[in-house]
C-alpha positions as CSV (number, residue, x, y, z in Angstrom):
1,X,0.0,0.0,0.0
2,X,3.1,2.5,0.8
3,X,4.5,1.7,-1.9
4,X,1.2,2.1,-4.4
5,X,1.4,5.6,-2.2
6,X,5.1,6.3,-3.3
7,X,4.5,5.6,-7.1
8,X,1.3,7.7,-7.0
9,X,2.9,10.6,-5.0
10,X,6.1,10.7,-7.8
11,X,3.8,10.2,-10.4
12,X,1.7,13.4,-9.5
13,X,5.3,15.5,-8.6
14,X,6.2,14.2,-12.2
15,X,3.1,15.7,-14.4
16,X,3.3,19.0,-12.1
17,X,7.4,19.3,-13.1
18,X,6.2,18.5,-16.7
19,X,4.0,21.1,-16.2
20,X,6.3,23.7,-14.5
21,X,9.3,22.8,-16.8
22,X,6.9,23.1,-20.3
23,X,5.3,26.5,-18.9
24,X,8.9,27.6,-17.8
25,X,9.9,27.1,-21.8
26,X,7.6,30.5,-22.8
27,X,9.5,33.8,-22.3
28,X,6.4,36.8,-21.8
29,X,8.5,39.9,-23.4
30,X,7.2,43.4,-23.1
31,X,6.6,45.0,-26.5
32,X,5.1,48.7,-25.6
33,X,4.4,49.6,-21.7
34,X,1.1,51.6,-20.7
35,X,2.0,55.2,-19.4
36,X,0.3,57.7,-18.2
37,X,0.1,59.5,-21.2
38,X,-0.1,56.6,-23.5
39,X,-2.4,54.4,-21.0
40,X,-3.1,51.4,-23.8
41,X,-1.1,49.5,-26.5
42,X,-2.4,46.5,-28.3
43,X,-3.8,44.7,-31.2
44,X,0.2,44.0,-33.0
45,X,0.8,42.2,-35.9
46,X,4.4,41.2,-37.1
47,X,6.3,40.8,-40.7
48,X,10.4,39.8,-41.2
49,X,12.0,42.9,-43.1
50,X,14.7,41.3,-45.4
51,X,17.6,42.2,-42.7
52,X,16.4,39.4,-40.8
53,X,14.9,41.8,-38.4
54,X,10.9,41.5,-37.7
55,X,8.9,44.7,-37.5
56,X,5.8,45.1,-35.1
57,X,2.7,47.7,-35.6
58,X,-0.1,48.2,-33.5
59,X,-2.6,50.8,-32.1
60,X,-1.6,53.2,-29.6
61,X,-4.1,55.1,-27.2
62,X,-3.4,58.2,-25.8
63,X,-4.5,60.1,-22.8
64,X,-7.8,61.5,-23.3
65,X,-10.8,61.4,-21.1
66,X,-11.8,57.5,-22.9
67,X,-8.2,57.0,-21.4
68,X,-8.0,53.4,-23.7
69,X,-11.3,52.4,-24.2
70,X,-12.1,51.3,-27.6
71,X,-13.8,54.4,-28.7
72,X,-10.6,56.8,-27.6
73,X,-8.0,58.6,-29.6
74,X,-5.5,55.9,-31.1
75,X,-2.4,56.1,-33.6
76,X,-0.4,53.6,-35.7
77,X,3.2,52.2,-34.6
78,X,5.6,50.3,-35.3
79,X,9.1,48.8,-33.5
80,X,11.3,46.6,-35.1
81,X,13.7,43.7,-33.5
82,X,16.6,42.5,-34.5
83,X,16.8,39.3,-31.7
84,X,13.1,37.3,-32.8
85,X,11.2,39.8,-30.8
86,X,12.9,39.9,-27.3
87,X,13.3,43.5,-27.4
88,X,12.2,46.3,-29.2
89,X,13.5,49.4,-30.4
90,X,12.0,53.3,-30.0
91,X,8.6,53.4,-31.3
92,X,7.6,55.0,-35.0
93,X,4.5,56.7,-35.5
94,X,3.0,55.3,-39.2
95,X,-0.7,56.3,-39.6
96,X,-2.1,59.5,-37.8
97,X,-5.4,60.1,-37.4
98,X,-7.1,62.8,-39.7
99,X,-10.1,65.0,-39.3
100,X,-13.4,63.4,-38.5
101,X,-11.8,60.2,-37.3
102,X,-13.1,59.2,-34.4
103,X,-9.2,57.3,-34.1
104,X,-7.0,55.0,-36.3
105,X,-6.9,51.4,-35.2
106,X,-6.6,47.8,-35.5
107,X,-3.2,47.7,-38.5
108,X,-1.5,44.4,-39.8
109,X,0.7,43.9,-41.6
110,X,2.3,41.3,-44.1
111,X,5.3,40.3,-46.4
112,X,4.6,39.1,-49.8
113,X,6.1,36.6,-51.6
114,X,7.4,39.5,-54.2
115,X,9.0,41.0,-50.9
116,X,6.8,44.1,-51.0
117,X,5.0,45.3,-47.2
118,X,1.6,45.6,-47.2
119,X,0.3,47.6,-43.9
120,X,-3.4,48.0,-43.4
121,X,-5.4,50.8,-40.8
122,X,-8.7,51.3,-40.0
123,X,-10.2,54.9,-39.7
124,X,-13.1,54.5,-37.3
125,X,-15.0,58.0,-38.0
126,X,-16.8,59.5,-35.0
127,X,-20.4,58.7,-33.8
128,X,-18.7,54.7,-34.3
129,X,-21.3,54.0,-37.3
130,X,-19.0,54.3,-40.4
131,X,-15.3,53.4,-41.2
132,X,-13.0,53.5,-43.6
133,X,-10.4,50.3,-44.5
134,X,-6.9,52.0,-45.6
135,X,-4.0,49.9,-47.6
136,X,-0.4,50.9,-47.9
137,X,2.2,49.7,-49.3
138,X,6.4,49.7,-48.8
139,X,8.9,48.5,-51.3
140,X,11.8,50.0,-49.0
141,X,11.5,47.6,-46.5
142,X,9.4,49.4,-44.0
143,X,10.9,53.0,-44.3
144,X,8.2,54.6,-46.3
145,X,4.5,53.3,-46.8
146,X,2.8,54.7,-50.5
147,X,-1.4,54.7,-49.5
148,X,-3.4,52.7,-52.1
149,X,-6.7,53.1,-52.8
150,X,-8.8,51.7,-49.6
151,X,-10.6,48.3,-49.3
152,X,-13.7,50.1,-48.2
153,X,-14.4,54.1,-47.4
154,X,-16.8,55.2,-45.4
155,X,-19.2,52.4,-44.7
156,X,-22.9,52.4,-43.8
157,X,-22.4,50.7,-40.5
158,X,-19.2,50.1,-38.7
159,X,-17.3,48.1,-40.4
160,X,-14.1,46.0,-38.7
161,X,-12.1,43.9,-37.9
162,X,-11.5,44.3,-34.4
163,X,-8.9,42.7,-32.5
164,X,-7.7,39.9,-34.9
165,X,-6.6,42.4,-37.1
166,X,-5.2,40.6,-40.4
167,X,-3.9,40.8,-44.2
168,X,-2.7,37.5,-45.8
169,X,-1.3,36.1,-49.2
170,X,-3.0,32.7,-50.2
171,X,-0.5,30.5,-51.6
172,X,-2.1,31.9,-55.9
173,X,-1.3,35.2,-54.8
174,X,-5.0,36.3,-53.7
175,X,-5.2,38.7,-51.3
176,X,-7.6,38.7,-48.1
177,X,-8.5,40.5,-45.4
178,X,-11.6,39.2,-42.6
179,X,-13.4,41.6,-41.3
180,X,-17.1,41.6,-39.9
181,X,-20.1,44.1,-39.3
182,X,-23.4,45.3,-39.3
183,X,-25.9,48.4,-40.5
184,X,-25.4,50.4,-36.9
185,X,-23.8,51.5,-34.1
186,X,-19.9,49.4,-33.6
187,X,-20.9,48.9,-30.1
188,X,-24.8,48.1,-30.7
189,X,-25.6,46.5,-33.7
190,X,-25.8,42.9,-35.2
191,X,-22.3,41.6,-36.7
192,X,-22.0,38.9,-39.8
193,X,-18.3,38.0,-41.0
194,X,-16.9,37.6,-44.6
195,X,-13.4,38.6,-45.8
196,X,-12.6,41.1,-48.9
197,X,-10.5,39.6,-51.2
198,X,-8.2,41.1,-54.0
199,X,-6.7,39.2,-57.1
200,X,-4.8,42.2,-58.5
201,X,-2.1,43.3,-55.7
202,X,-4.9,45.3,-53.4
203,X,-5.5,47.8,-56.3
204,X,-9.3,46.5,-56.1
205,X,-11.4,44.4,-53.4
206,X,-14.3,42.0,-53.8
207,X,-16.4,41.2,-50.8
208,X,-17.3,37.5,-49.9
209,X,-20.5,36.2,-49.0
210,X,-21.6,36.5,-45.3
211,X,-21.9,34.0,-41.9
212,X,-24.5,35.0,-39.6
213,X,-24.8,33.6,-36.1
214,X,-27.6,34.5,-33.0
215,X,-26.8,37.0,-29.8
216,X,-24.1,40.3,-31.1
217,X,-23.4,37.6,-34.0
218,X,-20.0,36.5,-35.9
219,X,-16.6,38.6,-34.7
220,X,-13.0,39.2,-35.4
221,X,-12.8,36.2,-37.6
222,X,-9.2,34.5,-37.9
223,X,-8.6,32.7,-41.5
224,X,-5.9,29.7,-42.6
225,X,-5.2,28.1,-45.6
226,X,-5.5,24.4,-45.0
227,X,-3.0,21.9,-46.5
228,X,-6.1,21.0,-49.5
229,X,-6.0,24.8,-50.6
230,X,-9.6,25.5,-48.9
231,X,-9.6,28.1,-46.1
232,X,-11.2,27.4,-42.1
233,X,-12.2,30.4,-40.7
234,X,-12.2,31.0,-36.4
235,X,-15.1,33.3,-34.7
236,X,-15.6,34.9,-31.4
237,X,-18.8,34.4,-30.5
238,X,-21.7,34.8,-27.8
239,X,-22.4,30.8,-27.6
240,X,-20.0,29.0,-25.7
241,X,-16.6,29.2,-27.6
242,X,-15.1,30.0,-31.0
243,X,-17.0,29.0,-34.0
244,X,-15.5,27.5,-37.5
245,X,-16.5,28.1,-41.3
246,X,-14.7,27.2,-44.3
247,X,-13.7,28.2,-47.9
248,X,-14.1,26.2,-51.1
249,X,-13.5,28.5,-53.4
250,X,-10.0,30.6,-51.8
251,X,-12.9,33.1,-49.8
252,X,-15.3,34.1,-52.0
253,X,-18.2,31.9,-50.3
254,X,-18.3,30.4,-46.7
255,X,-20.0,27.6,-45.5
256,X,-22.4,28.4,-42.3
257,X,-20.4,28.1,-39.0
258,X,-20.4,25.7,-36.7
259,X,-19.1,25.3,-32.9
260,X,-15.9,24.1,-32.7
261,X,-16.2,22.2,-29.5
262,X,-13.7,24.4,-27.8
263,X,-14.8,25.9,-24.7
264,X,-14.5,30.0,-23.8
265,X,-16.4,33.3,-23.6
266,X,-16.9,36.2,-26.0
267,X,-12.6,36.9,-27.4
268,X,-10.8,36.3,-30.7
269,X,-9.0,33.8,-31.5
270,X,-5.8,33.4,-33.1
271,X,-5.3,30.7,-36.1
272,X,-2.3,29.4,-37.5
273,X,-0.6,26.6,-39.8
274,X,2.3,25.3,-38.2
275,X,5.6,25.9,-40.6
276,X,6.6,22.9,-42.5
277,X,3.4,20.9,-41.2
278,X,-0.3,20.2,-41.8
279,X,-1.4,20.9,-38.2
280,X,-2.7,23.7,-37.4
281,X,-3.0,25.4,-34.0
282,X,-5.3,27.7,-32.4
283,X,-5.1,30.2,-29.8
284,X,-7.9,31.5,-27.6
285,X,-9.2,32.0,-24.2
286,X,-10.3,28.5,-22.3
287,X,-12.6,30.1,-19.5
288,X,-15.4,29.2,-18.5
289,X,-18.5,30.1,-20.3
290,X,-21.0,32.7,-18.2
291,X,-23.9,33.6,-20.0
292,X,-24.4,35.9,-17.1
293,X,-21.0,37.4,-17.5
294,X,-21.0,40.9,-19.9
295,X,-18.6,39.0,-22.4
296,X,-20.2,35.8,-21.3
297,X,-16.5,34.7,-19.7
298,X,-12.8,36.2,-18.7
299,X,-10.4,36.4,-20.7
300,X,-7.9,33.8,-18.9
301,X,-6.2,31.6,-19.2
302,X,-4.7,32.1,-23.0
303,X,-4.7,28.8,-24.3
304,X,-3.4,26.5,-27.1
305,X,-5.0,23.9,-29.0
306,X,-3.7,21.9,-32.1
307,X,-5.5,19.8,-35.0
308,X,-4.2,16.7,-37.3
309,X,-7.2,16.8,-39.4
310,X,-8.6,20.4,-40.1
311,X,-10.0,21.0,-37.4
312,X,-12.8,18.6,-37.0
313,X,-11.1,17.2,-33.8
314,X,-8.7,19.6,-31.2
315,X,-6.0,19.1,-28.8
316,X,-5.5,21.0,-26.2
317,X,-2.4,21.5,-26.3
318,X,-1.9,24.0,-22.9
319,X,-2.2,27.1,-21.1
320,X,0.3,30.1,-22.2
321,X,-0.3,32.4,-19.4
322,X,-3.4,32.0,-16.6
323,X,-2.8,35.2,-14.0
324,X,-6.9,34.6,-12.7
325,X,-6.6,38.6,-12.3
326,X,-5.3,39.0,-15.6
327,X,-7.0,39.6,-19.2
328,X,-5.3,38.3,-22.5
329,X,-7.0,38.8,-26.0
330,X,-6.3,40.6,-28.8
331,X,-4.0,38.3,-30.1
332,X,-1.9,37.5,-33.3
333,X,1.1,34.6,-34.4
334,X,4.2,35.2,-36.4
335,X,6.6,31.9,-36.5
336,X,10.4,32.5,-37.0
337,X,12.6,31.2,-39.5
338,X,13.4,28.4,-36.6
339,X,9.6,27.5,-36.3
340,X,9.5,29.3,-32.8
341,X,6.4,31.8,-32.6
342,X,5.7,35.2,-31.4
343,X,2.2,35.6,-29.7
344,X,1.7,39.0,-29.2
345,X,-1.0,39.9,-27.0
346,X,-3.0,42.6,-25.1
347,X,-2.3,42.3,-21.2
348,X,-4.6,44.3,-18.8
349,X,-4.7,43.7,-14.6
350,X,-6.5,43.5,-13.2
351,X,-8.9,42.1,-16.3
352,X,-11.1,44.8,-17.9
353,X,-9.5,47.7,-16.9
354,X,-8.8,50.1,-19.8
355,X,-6.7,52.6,-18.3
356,X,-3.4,50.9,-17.8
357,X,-2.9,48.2,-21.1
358,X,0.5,46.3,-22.1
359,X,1.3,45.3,-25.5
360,X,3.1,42.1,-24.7
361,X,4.7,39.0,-26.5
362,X,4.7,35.2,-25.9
363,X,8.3,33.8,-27.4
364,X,7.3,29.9,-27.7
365,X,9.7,27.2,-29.0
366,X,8.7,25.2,-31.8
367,X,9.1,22.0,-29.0
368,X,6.2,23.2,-26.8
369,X,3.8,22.6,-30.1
370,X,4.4,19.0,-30.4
């Protein structure tokens, strides 16, 4: 019986060093600091300049009487890092606001195949009911951005894309950018999801058909292209976890969405192909879901999950940071040459504040994926 005792005892110290020893393997890096005149920093997206060096933009809010809620005055940056995103240089300013915006938010950025940077910035006009979509592009490596003409401009409706702000290249060249919406108020009405898509280089957009789902609807939707050339699409949602449609036809049409079996409240998600493999992972909040709560769950822990088979089946694969206080969300993935990833992510604490918010990275090794 001791001994039964002895074996159970080092098998439980064993799984909790696992544990300690796997978590211990993610370095939490800080990209941009809240201040008291800058009180909120978040919503990043990363491209590799040609150097070798990776470059980083995001929103910046600063000190107004919204302090950093979503609605308050914010501005475009950018860093760059020359050590895979362990530290960052001074801060550039890239896309002020202009008159009548209400602020400038939510950029990504990419690197095409053809080596050119493609930056993206939303102007949300004031009153929150109209937006306009702005492209630019760099062939000098980051140091200048030329504007192109925008994917939308001044929309009926807010349109967004929220906190899983995104540009990509398909593997043909295609364009696409996920956004989602409705005919109101940003903070009031109704959203459905669909991506824009562009076949000539973002000089001209075509919009997608739409996925609808009940409560506030389909949000910040989070695309990959799957190893078959269609396209699965994340969704933050109102009903118990992320949600997941799919592409046929490279994002023209989607199919109707359906739960993905993960657990979590109302946050994006974050979805990515794994370099040089099939599998795909996902990142997103595992809470629990509170239909009482006013974004039906927190925003902690920040989570992993992978899939072998498209996602019709998940793994979970573990928890990347789970401060209880804490709120993660916001999130976006760039993977090294080495196949390590950067998770950059917005850090408030306690949770829900907005008047003291971190823009901070998760440097994972390509071993904690297996």
């Amino acid at each position: 019986m001791k001994q039964q005792i002895l074996f159970a005892t080092l098998a439980l110290v064993c799984v909790v060093s696992l544990g300690q020893a796997a978590k211990s393997e993610i370095q939490h890096v800080m990209i941009e600091p809240a201040t008291e005149d800058t009180p909120r920093s978040d919503t990043a997206a990363i491209a590799p300049l040609a150097d070798g060096r990776l470059m980083v933009v995001y929103n910046k809010f600063h000190k107004t009487k919204e302090a950093g809620r979503d609605h308050g005055l914010c501005t475009i940056w950018s860093k760059l890092s020359g050590d895979n995103g362990r530290t960052w240089d001074t801060p550039r300013m890239l896309v002020d606001s202009a008159k009548g915006d209400m602020n400038v938010q939510a950029p990504a950025i990419m690197r095409t195949r053809a080596g050119e940077l493609y930056l993206i910035a939303l102007r949300a006009h004031n009153g929150g009911s109209s937006s306009t979509m702005c492209v630019f592009v760099s062939k000098d490596e980051g140091k200048t951005f030329n504007e192109l003409p925008p994917i939308w401009k001044r929309s009926k409706g807010q349109l967004l894309q929220g906190g899983t702000s995104c540009i990509m290249e398909l593997s043909d060249g295609r364009f696409l950018l996920p956004f989602h919406g409705g005919s109101g108020n940003q903070w009031s009405q109704k959203n459905s999801a669909g991506c824009y898509y562009s076949d000539d280089k973002g000089q001209s957009w075509k919009r997608s058909s739409l996925i609808d789902l009940p409560k506030r609807g389909a949000m910040e939707a989070s695309v990959v292209e799957l190893n078959d050339g269609s396209l699965m699409m994340t969704l933050r949602t109102q009903l118990g976890g992320p949600h997941i449609a799919r592409s046929k036809d490279r994002g023209s049409t989607w199919s109707k969405a359906i739960f993905s079996g993960l657990e979590g409240g109302e946050s994006g998600t974050c979805l990515r192909r794994l370099p040089g493999s099939d599998r795909v992972v996902l990142f997103w909040n595992n809470s629990k879901f509170q239909p009482g709560h006013h974004h039906f769950g927190e925003r902690t822990p920040l989570s992993a999950a992978v899939t072998d088979d498209n996602g019709k089946t998940w793994r979970k694969l573990g928890n990347i940071a789970d401060n209880p206080k804490a709120e993660y969300t916001n999130l976006d993935c760039f993977f090294t040459k080495n196949g390590d990833a950067v998770l950059t992510y917005l850090y408030a604490e306690p949770a829900w504040n907005r008047k003291a918010i971190d823009l901070k990275a998760a440097l994972i090794p390509k071993s904690w994926f297996k």
